[in-house]
C-alpha positions in Angstrom: 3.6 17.9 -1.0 5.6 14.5 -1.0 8.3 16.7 -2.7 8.1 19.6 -0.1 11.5 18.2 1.6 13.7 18.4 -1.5 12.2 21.8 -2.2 14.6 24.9 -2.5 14.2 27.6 0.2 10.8 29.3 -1.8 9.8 25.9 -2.1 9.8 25.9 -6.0 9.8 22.3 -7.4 12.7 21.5 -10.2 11.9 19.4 -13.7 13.1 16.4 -11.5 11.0 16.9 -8.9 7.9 17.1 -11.6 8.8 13.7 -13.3 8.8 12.1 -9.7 5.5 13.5 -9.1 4.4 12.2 -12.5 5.8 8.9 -11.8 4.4 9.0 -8.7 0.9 9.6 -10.5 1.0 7.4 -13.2 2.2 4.4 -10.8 -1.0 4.7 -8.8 -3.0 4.7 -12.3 -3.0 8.0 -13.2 -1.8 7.7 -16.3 -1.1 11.4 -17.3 -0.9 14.2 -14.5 -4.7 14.9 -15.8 -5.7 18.7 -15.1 -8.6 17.2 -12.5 -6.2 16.3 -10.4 -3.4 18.7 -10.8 -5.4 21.4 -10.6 -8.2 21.2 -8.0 -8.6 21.1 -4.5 -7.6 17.6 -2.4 -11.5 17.7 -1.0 -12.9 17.5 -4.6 -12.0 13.7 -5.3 -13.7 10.8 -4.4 -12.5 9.0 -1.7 -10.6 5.9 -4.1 -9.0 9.3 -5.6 -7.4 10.6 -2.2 -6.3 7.5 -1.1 -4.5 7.0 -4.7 -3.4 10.4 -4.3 -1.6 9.9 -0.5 0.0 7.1 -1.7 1.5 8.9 -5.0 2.7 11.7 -2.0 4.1 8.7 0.0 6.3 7.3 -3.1 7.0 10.9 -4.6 9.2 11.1 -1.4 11.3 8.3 -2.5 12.1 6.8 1.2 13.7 3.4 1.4 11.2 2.5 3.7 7.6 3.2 3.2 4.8 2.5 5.9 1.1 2.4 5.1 -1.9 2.2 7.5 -4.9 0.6 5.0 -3.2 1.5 1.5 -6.4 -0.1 0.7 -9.0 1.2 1.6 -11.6 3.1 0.0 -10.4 1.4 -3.3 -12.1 -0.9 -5.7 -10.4 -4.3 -6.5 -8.5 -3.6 -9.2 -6.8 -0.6 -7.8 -6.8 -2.4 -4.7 -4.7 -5.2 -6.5 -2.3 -2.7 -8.4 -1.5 -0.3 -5.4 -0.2 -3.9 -3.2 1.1 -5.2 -6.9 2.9 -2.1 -7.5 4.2 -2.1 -3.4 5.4 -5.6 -3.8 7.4 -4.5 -7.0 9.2 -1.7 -5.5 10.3 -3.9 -3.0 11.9 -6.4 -5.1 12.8 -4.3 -7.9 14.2 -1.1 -5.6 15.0 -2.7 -2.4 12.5 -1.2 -0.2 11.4 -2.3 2.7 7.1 -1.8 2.4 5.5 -2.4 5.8 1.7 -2.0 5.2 -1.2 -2.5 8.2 -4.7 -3.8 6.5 -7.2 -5.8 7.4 -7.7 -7.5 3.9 -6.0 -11.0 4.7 -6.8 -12.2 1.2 -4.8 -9.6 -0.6 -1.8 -9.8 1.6 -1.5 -13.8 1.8 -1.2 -13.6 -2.0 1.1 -10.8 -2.1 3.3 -10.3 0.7 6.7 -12.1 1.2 5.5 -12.2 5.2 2.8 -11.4 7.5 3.4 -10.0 10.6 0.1 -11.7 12.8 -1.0 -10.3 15.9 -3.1 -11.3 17.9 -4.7 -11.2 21.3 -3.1 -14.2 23.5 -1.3 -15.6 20.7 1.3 -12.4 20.5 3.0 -11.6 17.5 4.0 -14.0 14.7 6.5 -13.2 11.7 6.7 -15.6 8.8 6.0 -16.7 5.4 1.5 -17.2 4.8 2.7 -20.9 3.8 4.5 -21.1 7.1 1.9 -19.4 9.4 -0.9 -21.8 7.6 1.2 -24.4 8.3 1.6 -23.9 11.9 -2.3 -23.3 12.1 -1.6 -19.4 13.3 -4.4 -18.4 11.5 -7.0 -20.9 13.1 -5.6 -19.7 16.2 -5.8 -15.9 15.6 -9.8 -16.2 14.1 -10.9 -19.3 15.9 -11.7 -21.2 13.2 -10.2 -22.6 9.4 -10.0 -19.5 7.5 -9.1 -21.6 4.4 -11.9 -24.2 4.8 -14.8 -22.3 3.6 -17.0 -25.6 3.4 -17.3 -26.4 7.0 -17.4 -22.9 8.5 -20.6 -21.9 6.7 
């Protein structure tokens, strides 16, 4: 489906179009365009699965911008860690621009060039995590020291 705009007029897919898809695939750790997923119905994976799948449609597209709501969820940690790894990489490596919404604050202060904060009150702030931790934004946006464990428990 993430081809279906380069498609001819039947809608017939070229060799091309099948090495995106497997590129696609393999970039959101499926390594080989197993039969399980190639051939069976979208409803039939678990939910880790659909998500990976989405975003394999989402790249197979090959956009210069890509814009994810949760990319993240429904995923364990490692895949959680190699779908933003592998985000972060095509935005260095191929110039993309990757725009992602999540609620995992973790993940993203370690591995995205800049957090867009919003908050009620506080509006919307756009910077570095180094530059947004040391403004305090993120004190400001929870109500308390997010990175001081110790005296919030």
């Amino acid at each position: 489906m993430g081809r279906y705009p380069y498609t001819s007029f039947l809608g017939g897919l070229t060799e091309e179009d099948e090495a995106i898809i497997a590129e696609s695939l393999r970039q959101v750790g499926f390594e080989n365009r197993e039969s399980k997923i190639e051939n069976s119905f979208f409803n039939a994976h678990s939910d880790g699965e659909k998500q990976r799948i989405l975003i394999a449609k989402a790249l197979a597209q090959q956009t210069p911008i890509i814009l994810l709501d949760e990319p993240t969820a429904h995923l364990d940690l490692p895949h959680r860690i190699l779908i933003l790894r592998l985000l972060r990489n095509l935005a260095h490596e191929q110039g993309k621009t990757v725009l992602i919404s999540t609620h995992e604050l973790d993940l993203a202060l370690a591995l995205s060039d800049r957090i867009l904060l919003m908050t009620p009150g506080h509006g919307i702030q756009l910077d570095t995590a180094a530059n947004l931790k040391k403004t305090d934004a993120f004190t400001s946006a929870f109500g308390m020291d997010i990175f001081d464990l110790q005296t919030n428990l």
